[in-house]
C-alpha positions, 0 to 999 in steps of 0.5 A: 707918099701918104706923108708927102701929101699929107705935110703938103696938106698941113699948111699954117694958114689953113689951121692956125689963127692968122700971123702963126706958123707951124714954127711956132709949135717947135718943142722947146726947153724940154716941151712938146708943143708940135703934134707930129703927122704920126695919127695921120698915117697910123691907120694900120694900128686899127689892123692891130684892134681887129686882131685884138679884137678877134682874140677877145671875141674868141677867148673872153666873149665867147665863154662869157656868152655861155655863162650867161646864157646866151642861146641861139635860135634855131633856123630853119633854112631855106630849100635849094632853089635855082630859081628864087636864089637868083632873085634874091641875090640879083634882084630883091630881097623882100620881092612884092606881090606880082613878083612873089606869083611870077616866082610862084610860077617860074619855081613850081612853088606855091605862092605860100612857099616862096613866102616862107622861103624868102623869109627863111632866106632872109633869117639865113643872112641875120647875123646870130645872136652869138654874134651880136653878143660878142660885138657889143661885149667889145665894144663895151669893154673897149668904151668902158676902159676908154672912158675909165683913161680919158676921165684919168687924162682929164680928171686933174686938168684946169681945163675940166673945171673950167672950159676957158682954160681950153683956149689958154695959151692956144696954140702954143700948149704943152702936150703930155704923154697921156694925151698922145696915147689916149688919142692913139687909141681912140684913133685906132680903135675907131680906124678898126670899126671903119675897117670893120663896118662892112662885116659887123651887124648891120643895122638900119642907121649903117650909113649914119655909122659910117658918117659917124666913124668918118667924122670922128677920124676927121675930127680927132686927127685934126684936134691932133695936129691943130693942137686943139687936144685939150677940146678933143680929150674932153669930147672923146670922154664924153661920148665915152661916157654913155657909149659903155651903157649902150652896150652892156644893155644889149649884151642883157638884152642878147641874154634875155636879161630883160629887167636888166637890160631895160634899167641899163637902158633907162640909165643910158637914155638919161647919160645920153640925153644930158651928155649929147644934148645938153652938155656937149652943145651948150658947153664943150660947142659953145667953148669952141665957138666963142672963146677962141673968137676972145683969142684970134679972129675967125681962121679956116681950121676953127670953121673946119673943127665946129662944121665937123662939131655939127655933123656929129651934133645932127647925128647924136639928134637923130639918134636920140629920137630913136632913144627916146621912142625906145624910151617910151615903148618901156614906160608903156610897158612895151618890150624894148628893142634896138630900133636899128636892128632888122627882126627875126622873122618866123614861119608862123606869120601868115597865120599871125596876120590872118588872125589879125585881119579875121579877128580871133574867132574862125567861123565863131570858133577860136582857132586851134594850133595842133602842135602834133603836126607841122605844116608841109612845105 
């Protein structure tokens, strides 16, 4: 059925330039010009990266987050509680003042008490930092080869050299063995973090995620079978190319290797900023703006691609503010964090604000901790 609709949906006129068929890109004298349906409805082979996936995280990150030192924190979890449970799953998780006194009440717990425990509850849910590890140990290892293949399909290509090579001959262009693979990969890996979305680390950008991972599916499968591989293999490398980075600064950062992590960053930020920002708008946008229009006039597919093109330019700004106030948290000798990332939050936060909002001196004496003792619940 999925391929019905999809040979309906792939009408000519749609996505080639105008007076081309699909019979124009039958294979001939031992060439391949068609791209066939097959990415379209080859999805299940992102079943295949999860299992992958899970065998990797077991067996490689696993070990790896051990010799690195990666330690978890220890959580205190939160009381049985009827009550606050309720609220919490059905209502709100970060309850406001009137509710927290309502709950007071309701519970026979102290206003302090329900404090502690949504935090305690919250913290429960926080994915652990093994967890974290292991995801960013894949995704690095998966961007990294990703990156090392796409440079290998491309590096000896006219087309990498000079953009207008892209559009030579279009749509009529051979296509090779390597390209077929590099894009099923990248199609299927990508599929798997779809799949994936809901159970992996949620972070504050999950919806801008999942409009990412959409758009790039979108925008591969369509490359694919428009023929516009030579544009598609050099943009998946270049978002490859920083990608890799990116990771292997939170596995440092996971492992508390923070000289480490925050060069690897700086390194990332600069790759991100002149590869998303610079390169992929002013050269790869621009070859696929303008020079087809030297080739064939306007057509549905060339609007479809560049809007999609645009979608994931309006990501990668959104994202570099984020990078670039990371960026400067480091230079001014702030620790760098994930700003997507939720924090931890611990039990000692009450006293932290009451410091901050009473100053440092308690009746014109400094507070004094006993750590002999633990406060009562």
């Amino acid at each position: 059925m999925f391929r019905t609709l999809a040979q309906l949906f792939l009408v000519g006129a749609l996505w080639l330039p105008a007076n081309l068929t699909w019979a124009d890109l039958e294979d001939r004298d031992g060439r391949v010009f068609m791209p066939s349906l097959r990415p379209l409805y080859h999805h299940p082979h992102g079943f295949l990266f999860l299992i992958v996936r899970n065998l990797f995280e077991r067996y490689v990150a696993t070990p790896l987050a051990g010799l690195l030192g990666v330690k978890e924190r220890v959580r205190l979890r939160a009381a049985p509680n009827a009550v606050l449970e309720k609220f919490y799953a059905s209502t709100s998780r970060q309850p406001k003042q009137a509710d927290v006194e309502l709950l007071s009440r309701r519970s026979g717990c102290s206003v302090r008490q329900v404090e502690r425990w949504f935090r305690r509850r919250r913290n429960q849910d926080r994915p652990s930092l093994l967890k974290k590890f292991r995801e960013a140990s894949w995704r690095f290892t998966f961007y990294l080869l990703a990156f090392i293949a796409g440079m290998a399909v491309i590096v000896d290509k006219p087309w990498f050299y000079d953009l207008r090579e892209v559009w030579k001959g279009y749509p009529i262009q051979s296509i090779l063995p390597s390209q077929y693979w590099y894009y099923m990969i990248e199609l299927s890996f990508y599929w798997s973090l779809l799949f994936s979305i809901a159970s992996d680390v949620k972070r504050k950008d999950f919806k801008e995620q999942i409009i990412h991972h959409v758009a790039t599916i979108i925008l591969i499968s369509f490359s694919w079978f428009a023929n516009y591989v030579r544009a598609g293999t050099l943009i998946m490398a270049l978002h490859d190319s920083s990608d890799y980075l990116l990771e292997s600064a939170k596995m440092f950062n996971y492992a508390n290797w923070r000289n480490t992590c925050n060069n690897i960053f700086i390194v990332f930020a600069a790759v991100f900023i002149v590869t998303r920002l610079v390169i992929l708008p002013f050269w790869i946008m621009h070859c696929t703006v303008v020079y087809p229009l030297e080739l064939y006039p306007a057509f549905f597919g060339y609007y479809f691609f560049n809007v999609m093109m645009g979608v994931l330019q309006l990501l990668h700004i959104f994202w570099a503010f984020l990078i670039i106030r990371m960026a400067h948290k480091f230079i001014t000798g702030k620790v760098v964090e994930d700003e997507r990332s939720d924090r931890e939050e611990t039990d000692n936060s009450e006293e932290e604000e009451e410091v901050m909002k009473n100053g440092p001196l308690s009746n014109g004496h400094p507070p004094v901790l006993n750590n002999n003792h633990r406060k009562n619940d």
